[in-house]
VEXDREN-2710 file (C-alpha; in Angstrom, 1 decimal):
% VEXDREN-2710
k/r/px/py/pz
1/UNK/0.0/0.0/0.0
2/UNK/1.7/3.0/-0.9
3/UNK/2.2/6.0/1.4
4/UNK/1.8/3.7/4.2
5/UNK/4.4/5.5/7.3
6/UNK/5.7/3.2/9.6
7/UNK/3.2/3.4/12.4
8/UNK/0.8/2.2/10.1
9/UNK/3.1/-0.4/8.8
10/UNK/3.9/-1.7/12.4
11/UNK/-0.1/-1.8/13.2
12/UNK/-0.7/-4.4/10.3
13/UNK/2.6/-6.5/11.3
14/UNK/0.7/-6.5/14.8
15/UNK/-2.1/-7.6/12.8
16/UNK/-0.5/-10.6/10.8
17/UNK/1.3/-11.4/14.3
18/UNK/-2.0/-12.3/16.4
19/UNK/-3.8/-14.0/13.0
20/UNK/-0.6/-16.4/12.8
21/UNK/0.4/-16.4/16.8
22/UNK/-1.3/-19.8/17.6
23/UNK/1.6/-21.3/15.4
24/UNK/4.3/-20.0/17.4
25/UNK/4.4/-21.4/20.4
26/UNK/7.2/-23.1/21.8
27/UNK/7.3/-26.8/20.3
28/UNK/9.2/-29.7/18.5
29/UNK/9.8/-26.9/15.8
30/UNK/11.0/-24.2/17.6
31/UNK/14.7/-23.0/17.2
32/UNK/17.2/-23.9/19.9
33/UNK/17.5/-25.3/23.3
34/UNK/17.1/-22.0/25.4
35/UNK/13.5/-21.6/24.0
36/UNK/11.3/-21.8/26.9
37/UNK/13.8/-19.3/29.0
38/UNK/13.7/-19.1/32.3
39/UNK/9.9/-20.8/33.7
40/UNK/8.9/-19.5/36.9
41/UNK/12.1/-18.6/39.1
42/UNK/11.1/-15.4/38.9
43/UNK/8.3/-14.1/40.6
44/UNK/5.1/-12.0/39.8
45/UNK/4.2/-11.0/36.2
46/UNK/5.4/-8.8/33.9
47/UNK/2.0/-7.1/33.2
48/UNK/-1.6/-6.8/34.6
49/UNK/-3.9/-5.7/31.7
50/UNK/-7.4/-5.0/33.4
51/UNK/-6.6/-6.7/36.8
52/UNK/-5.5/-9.6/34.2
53/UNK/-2.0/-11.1/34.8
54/UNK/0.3/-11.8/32.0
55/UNK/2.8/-14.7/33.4
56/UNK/6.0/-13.9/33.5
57/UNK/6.5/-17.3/32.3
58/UNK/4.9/-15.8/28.9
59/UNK/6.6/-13.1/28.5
60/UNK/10.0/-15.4/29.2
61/UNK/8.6/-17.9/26.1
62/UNK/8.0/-14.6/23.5
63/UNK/11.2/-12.6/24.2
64/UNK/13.1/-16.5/24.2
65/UNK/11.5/-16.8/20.7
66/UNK/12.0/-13.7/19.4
67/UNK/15.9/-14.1/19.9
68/UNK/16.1/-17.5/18.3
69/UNK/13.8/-16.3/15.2
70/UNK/16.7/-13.8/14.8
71/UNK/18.8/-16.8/15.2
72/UNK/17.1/-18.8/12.4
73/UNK/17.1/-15.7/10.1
74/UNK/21.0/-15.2/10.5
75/UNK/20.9/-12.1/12.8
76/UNK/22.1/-13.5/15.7
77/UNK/22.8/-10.4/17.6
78/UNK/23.2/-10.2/21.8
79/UNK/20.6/-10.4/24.0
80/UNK/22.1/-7.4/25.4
81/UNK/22.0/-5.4/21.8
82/UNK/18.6/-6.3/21.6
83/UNK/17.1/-4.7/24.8
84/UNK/19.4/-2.2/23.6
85/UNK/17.1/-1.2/20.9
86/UNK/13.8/-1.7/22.7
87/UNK/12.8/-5.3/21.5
88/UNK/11.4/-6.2/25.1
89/UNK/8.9/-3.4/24.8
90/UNK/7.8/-4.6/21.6
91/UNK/7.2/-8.0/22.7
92/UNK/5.5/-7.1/26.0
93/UNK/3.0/-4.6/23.8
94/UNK/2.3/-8.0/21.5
95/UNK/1.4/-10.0/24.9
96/UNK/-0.3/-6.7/25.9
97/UNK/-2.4/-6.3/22.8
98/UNK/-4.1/-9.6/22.5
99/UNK/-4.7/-9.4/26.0
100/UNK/-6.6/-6.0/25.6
101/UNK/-8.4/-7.6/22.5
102/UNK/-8.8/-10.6/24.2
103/UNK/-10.9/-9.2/27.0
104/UNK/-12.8/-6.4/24.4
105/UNK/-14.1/-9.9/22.5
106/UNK/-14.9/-11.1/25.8
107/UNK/-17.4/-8.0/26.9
108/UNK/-19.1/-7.9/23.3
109/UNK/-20.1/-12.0/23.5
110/UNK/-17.3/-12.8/21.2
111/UNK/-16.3/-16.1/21.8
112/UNK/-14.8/-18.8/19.3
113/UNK/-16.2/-22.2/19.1
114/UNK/-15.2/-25.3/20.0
115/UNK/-15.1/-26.4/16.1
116/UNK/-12.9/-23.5/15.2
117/UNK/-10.6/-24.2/18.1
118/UNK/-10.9/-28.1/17.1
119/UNK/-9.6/-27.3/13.5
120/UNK/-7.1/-24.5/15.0
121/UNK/-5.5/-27.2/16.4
122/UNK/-5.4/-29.8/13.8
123/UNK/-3.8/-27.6/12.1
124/UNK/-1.0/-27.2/13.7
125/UNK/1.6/-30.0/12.5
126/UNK/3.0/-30.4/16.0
127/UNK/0.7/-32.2/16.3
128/UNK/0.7/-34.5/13.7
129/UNK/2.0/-37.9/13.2
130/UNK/4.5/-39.1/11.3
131/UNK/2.5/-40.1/8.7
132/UNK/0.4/-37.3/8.8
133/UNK/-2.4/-35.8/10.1
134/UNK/-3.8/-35.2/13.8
135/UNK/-2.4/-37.4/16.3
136/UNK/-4.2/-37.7/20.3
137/UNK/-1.3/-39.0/21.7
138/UNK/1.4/-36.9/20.2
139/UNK/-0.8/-33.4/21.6
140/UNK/-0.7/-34.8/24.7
141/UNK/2.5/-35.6/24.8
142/UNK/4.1/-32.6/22.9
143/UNK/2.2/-30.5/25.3
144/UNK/3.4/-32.0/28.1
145/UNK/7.2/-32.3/26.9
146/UNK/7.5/-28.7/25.0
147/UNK/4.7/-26.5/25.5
148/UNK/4.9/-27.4/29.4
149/UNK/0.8/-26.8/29.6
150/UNK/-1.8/-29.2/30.8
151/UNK/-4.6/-29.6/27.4
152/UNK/-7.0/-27.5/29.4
153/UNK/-4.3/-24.4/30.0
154/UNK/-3.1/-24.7/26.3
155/UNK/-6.8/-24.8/25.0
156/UNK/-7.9/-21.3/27.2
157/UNK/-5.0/-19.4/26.0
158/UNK/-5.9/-20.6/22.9
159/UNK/-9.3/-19.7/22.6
160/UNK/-8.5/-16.2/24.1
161/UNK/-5.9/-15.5/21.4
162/UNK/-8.5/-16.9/19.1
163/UNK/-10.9/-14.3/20.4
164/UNK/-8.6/-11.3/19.8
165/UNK/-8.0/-12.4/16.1
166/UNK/-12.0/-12.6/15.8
167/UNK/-11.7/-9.0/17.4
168/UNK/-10.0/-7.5/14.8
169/UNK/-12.1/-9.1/12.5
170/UNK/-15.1/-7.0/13.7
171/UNK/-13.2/-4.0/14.3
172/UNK/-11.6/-4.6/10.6
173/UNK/-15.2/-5.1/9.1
174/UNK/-16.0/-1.5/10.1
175/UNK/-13.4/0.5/7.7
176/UNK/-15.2/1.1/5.4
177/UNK/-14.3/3.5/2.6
178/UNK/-16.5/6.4/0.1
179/UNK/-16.3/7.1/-3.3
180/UNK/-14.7/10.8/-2.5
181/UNK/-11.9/8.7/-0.4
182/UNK/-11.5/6.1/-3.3
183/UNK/-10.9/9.4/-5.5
184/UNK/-8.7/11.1/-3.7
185/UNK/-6.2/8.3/-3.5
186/UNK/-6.2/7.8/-7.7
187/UNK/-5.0/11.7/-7.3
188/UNK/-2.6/10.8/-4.7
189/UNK/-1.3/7.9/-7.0
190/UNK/-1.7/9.3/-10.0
191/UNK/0.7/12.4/-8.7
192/UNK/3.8/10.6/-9.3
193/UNK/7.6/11.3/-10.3
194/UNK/11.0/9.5/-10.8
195/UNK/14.6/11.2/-9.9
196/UNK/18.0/10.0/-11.0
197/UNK/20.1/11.1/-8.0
198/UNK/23.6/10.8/-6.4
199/UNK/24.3/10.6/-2.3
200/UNK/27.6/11.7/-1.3
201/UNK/28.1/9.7/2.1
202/UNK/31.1/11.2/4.6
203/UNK/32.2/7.0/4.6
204/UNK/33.3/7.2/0.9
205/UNK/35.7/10.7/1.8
206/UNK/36.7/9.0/5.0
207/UNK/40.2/7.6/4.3
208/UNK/41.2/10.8/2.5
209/UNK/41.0/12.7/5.9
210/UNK/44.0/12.6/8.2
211/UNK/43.8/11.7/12.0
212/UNK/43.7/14.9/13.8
213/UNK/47.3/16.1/15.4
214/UNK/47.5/16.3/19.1
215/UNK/46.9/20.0/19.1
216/UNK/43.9/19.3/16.6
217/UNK/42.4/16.3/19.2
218/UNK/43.1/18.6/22.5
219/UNK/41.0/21.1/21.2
220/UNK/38.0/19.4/19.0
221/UNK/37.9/17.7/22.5
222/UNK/37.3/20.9/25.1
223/UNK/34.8/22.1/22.1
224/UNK/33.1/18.8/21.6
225/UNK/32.7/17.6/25.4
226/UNK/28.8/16.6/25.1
227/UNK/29.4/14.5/21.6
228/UNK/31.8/12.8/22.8
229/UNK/30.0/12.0/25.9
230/UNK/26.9/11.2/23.6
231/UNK/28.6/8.9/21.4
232/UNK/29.7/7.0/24.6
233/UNK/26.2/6.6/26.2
234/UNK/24.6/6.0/22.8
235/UNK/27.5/3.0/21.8
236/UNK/28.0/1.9/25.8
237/UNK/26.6/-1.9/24.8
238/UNK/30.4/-1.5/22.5
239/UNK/32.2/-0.6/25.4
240/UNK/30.5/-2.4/27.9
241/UNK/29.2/-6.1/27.4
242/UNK/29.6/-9.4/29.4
243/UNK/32.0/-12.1/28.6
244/UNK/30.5/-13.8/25.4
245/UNK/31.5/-16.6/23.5
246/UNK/30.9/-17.7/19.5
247/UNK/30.0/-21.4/19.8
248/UNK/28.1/-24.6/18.0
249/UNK/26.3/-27.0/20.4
250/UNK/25.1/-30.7/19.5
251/UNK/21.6/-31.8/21.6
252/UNK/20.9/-35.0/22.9
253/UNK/17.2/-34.4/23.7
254/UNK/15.4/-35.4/27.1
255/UNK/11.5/-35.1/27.7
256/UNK/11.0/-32.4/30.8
257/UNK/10.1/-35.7/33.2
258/UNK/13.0/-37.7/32.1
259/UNK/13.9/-41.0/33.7
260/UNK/16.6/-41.8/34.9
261/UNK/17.1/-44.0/32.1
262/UNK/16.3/-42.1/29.5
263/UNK/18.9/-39.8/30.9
264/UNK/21.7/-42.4/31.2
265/UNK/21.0/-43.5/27.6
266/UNK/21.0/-39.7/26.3
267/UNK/24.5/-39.4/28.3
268/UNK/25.9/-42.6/26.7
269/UNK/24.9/-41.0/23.1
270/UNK/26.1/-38.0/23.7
271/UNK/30.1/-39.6/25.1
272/UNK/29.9/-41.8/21.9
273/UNK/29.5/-38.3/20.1
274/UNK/32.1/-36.8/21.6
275/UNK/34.2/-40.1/20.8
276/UNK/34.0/-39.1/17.1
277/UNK/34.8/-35.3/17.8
278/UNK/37.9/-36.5/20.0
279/UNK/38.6/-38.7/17.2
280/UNK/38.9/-35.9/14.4
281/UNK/35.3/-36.1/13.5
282/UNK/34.2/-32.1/11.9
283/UNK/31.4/-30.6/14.6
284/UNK/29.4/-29.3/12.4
285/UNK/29.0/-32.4/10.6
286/UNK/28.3/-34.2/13.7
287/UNK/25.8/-31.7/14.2
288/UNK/24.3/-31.6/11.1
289/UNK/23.7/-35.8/11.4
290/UNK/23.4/-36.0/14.9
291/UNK/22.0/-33.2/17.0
292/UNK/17.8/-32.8/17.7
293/UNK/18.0/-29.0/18.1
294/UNK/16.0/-28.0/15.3
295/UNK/17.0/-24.4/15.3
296/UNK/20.7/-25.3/15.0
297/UNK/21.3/-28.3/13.4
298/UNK/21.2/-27.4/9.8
299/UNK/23.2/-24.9/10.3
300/UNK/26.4/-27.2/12.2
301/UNK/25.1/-26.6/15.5
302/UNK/25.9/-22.8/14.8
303/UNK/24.5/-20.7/17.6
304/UNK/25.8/-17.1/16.9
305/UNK/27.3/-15.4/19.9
306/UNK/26.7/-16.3/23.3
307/UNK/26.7/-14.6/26.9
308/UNK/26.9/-16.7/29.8
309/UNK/23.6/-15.3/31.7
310/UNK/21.7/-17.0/28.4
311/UNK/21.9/-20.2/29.4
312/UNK/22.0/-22.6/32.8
313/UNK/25.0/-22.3/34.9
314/UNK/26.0/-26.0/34.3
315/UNK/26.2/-25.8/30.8
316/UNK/27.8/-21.9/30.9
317/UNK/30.1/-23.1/33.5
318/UNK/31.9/-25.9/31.3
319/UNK/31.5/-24.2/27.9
320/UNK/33.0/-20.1/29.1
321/UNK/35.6/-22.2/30.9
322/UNK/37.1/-24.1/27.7
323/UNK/39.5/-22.1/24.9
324/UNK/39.0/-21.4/21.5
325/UNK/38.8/-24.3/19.8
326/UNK/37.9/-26.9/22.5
327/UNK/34.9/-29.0/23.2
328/UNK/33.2/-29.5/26.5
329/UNK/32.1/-32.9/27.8
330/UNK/28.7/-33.8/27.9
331/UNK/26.7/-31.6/30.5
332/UNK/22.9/-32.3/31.3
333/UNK/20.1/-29.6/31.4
334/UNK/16.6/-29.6/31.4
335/UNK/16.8/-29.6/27.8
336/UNK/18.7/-32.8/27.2
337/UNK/22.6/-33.5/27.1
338/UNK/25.0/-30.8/25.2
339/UNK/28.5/-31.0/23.4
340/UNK/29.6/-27.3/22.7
341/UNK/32.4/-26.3/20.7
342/UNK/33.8/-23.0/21.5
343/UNK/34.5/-21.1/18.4
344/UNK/35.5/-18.1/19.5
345/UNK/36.1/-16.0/22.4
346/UNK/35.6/-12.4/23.8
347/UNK/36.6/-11.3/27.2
348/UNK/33.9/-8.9/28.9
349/UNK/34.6/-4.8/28.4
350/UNK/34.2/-2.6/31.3
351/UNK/35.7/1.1/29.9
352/UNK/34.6/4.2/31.5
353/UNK/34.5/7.5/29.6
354/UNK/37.9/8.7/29.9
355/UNK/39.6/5.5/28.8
356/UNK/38.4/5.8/25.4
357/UNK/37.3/9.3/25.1
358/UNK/40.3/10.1/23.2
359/UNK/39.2/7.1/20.6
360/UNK/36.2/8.7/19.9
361/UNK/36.7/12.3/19.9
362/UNK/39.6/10.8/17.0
363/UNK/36.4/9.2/15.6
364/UNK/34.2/12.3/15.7
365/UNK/36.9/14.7/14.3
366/UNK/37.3/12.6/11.3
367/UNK/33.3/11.8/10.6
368/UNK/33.1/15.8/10.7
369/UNK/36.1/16.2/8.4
370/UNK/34.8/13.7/6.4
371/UNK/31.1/15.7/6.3
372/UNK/32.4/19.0/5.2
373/UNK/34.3/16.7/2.3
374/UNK/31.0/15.2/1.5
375/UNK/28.8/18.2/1.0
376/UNK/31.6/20.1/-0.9
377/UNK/31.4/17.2/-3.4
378/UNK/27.7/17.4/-3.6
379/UNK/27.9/20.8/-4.2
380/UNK/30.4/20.7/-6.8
381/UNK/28.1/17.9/-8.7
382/UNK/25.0/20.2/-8.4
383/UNK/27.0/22.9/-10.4
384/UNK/27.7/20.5/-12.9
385/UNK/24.8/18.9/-13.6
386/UNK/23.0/22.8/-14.0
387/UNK/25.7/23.4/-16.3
388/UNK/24.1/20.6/-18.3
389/UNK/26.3/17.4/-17.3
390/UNK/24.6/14.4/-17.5
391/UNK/24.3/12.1/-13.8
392/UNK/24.9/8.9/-14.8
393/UNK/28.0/10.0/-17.0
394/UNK/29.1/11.7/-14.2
395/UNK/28.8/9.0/-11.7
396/UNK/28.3/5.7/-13.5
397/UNK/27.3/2.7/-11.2
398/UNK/30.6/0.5/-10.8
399/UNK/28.7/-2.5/-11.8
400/UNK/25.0/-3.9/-13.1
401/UNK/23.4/-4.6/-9.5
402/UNK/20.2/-3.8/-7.8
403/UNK/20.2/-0.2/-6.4
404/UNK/19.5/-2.1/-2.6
405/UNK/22.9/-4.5/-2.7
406/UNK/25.0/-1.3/-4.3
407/UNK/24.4/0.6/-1.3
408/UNK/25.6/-1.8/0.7
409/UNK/29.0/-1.5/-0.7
410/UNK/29.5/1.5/-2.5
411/UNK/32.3/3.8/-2.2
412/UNK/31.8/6.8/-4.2
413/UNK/28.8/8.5/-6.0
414/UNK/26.9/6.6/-7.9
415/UNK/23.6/7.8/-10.3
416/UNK/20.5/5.9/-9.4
417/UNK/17.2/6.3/-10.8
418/UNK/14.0/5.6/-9.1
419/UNK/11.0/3.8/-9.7
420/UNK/7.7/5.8/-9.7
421/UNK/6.8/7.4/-6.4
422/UNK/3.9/9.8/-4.8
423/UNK/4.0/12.5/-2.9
424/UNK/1.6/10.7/0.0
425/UNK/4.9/9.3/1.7
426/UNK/7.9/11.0/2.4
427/UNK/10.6/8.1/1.3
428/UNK/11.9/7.7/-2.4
429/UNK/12.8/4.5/-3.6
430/UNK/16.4/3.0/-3.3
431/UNK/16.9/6.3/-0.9
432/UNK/14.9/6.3/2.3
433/UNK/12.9/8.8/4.2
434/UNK/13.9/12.5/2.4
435/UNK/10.8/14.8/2.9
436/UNK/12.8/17.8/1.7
437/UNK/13.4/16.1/-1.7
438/UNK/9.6/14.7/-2.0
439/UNK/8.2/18.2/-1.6
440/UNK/10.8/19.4/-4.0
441/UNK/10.2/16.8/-7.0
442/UNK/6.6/17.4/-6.7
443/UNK/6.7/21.4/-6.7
444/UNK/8.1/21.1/-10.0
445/UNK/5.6/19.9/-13.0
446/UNK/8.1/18.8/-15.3
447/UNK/11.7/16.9/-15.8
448/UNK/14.7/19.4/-14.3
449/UNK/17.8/20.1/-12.3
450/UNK/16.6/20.4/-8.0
451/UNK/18.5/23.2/-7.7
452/UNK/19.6/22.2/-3.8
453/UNK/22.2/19.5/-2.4
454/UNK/19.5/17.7/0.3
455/UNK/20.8/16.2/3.4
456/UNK/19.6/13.1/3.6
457/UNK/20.5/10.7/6.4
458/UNK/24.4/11.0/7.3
459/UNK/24.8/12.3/3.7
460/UNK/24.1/14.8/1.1
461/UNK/22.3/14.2/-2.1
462/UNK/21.8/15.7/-5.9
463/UNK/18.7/14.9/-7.7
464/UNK/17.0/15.6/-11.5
465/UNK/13.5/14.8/-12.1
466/UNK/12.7/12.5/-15.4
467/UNK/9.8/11.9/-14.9
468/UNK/6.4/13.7/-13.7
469/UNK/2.9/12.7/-14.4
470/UNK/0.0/13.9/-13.0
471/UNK/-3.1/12.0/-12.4
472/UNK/-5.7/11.3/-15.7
473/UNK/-9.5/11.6/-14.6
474/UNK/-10.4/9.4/-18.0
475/UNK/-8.6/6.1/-16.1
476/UNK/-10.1/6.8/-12.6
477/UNK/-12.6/4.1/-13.7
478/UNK/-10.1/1.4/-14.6
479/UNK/-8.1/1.5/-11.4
480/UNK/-11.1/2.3/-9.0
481/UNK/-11.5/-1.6/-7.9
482/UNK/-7.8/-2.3/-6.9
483/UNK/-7.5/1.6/-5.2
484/UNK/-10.7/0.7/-3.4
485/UNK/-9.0/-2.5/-2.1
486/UNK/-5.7/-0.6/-1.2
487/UNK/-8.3/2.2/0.9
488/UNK/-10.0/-0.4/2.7
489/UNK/-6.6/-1.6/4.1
490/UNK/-5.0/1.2/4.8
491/UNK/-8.5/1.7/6.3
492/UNK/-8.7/-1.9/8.2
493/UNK/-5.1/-0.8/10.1
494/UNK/-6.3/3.2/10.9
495/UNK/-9.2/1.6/12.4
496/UNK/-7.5/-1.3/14.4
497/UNK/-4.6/0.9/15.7
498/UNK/-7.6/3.6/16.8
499/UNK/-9.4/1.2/18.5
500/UNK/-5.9/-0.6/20.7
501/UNK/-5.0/3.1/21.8
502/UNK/-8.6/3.8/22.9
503/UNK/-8.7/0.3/25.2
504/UNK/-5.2/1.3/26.1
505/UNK/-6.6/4.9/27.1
506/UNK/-9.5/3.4/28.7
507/UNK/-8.3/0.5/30.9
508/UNK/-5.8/-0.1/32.9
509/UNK/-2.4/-1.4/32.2
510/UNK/0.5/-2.0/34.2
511/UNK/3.9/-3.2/33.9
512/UNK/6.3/-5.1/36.1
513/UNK/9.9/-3.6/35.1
514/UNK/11.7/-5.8/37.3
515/UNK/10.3/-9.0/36.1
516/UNK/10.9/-8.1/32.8
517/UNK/14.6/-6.9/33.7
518/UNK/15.0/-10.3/35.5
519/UNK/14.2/-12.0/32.0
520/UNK/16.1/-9.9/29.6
521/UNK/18.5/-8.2/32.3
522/UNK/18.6/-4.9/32.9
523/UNK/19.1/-1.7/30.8
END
């Protein structure tokens, strides 16, 4: 949908997040063996929505399996660098949300029924057989072994998060849209322009800048005192983080009520593993053939970085203990038996201020060097191209690639041109957010020169219009159907993200920071 901003964007995420939440939960097909977190150590809850609780227990499972969802998607970043940027809060507000929608259902008679809750669940393929299909047994004993929930506590939650999807469908159902709204989107749309522009990033002027002198440092640093302290407190999590480690891990699965047999044979399978390892045997291909954690296994075991508050003391114990390169012996958890190899290793950081202050004043100085350098390029391409230069002579891409993966390595100018855009948003495509440069493009009603370098991010950019249409009243009848379509969604997430900030305004919600803190430590 175009012209969509952000809020709006993250409202229908919310959206798709509750309709496809019932197959999330932690099970056989989750990813890794920290998923369930830490299950009621802690006390309390994180939340009371309404008087309602929210387990902290929950809240432990989502934030577990949002991390290893970055896992499985190759972004394995630090616990610690995710609270960083505020991913707790957006988890909590998910629990939060269908808890609010759960109980708004509940006051208007909105209730699932047991036949859509039947087929909910037969659905989901954790609970199928091998052969396929729905399988008693394998519920019960999935929910007993993964989801830790009795059929009866699994089945409520269920049906409430089934209610708060059937919420939105009714408050979805109300956004409806009029022909004058239909029409003023085909002029919205129709209003369109493409650029050809070049960005002049201070990154592609940086090595031609020299490190400041001593003199130079001493007194960018008595002028720049609050930057530098910025930088500090806005980069700390680089300065300060917890010993970590970069390791692989083989599972030997146990059930949660393991026997003691089933535990000495997991422990026998597990030496004989580490046999083979010991023997020369590659980890990853052990892991690959061997191990039964799903989230790791095709990938060698692989499990990103690591800090030792992540997992149990047992198994942190032997593995932050062993040197790069080494493999720990077989160590039990509630999860089953691990082998982990320790890839890599990185002590813990602790510097204050003035231990590095110097470093990053350095840094500073040359990012503002290499700023001026930047715009004094842009500027000097701006005369050129009014003096009737061409853009892409001027600053031919290096090689045939998507406009997305060259900015991802680019190191000097390079002429892009966009596809179609509207004035509704404030983004151009293959650029980013650049109001300034919208408002510009569509001021002008026909191909030229914009006559200003824009700042645009950490850089400065040049632009020519090549294109500019306005809309045509003699195809409004053509597109009206598929702009009616795009209305009514764009209408379906106004009215949903109205309608959580007005229970939100209305009731009564409260947060536990300290539970949450003893889940994803503190900030």
């Amino acid at each position: 949908m175009d012209g969509l901003n952000p809020r709006k964007v993250f409202s229908l995420l919310f959206i798709i997040g509750i309709a496809v939440v019932f197959t999330l939960q932690f099970g056989p097909g989750s990813t890794g063996f920290g998923a369930s977190g830490p299950a009621t150590t802690a006390p309390g809850s994180v939340a009371t929505v309404n008087g309602k609780e929210i387990p902290l227990r929950d809240f432990a499972t989502a934030w577990a399996r949002q991390m290893n969802q970055l896992r499985a998607q190759g972004s394995p970043i630090p616990e610690s660098v995710a609270r960083q940027f505020g991913m707790h809060n957006q988890v909590l507000d998910r629990l939060v949300n269908t808890e609010l929608l759960a109980q708004a259902a509940e006051q208007r008679g909105i209730t699932p029924s047991d036949e859509e809750l039947r087929k909910l669940i037969h659905q989901n393929t954790d609970f199928h057989a091998k052969e396929g299909g729905f399988d008693f047994a394998r519920y019960q004993q999935v929910l007993r072994d993964f989801y830790r929930k009795t059929p009866q506590e699994f089945e409520g939650e269920l049906r409430r998060q089934l209610a708060a999807q059937k919420m939105i469908e009714v408050v979805r159902s109300n956004a409806a849209v009029s022909e004058d709204e239909v029409r003023a989107r085909y002029e919205k749309d129709g209003n369109q322009a493409k650029v050809v522009f070049a960005r002049f990033l201070p990154s592609m002027y940086a090595d031609k800048v020299a490190a400041p002198t001593a003199a130079q440092l001493a007194e960018w640093k008595k002028a720049h005192e609050k930057e530098i302290k910025d930088y500090f407190e806005a980069n700390k999590f680089v300065y300060q983080q917890p010993e970590r480690i970069r390791a692989r891990q083989v599972l030997v699965k146990l059930p949660v009520e393991a026997t003691a047999e089933q535990k000495a044979e997991a422990m026998k399978k597990a030496e004989a593993l580490k046999k083979e390892l010991d023997g020369g045997k590659d980890f990853a291909a052990v892991a690959r053939e061997s191990s039964e954690d799903p989230g790791s296994k095709a990938r060698g075991g692989d499990l990103g970085w690591v800090e030792r508050g992540s997992w149990e003391p047992a198994l942190a114990n032997a593995a932050f203990s062993l040197k790069a390169g080494e493999v720990t012996a077989p160590v039990e958890t509630k999860f089953g038996v691990h082998l982990v190899k320790v890839e890599e290793k990185q002590a813990a950081q602790d510097k204050k201020l003035e231990d590095v202050q110097d470093e990053i004043a350095t840094t500073l100085f040359k990012q503002d060097r290499a700023k001026e350098q930047a715009k004094t390029e842009a500027q000097k391409a701006l005369a050129e191209v009014q003096a009737g230069k061409v853009m892409k002579d001027l600053f031919p891409p290096e090689k045939e690639q998507p406009a997305l993966l060259r900015f991802e390595t680019e190191t000097r100018p390079e002429a892009v041109q966009t596809d179609s855009f509207t004035a509704e948003g404030e983004a151009v495509p293959h650029l980013g957010p650049a109001p300034a440069l919208v408002k510009a493009a569509f001021a002008v009603s026909a191909p030229q020169v914009l006559g200003e370098v824009f700042p645009v991010g950490e850089g400065f950019v040049v632009a020519q219009v090549v294109e500019r249409q306005k809309p045509d009243a003699a195809g409004f009848e053509q597109k009206k159907d598929a702009l009616r379509t795009q209305a009514e969604q764009a209408k379906q997430i106004e009215v949903t993200d109205s309608f959580l900030k007005a229970l939100k305004k209305n009731g009564n919600v409260v947060t536990n920071t300290e539970a949450i803190d003893s889940v994803v430590g503190a900030g």
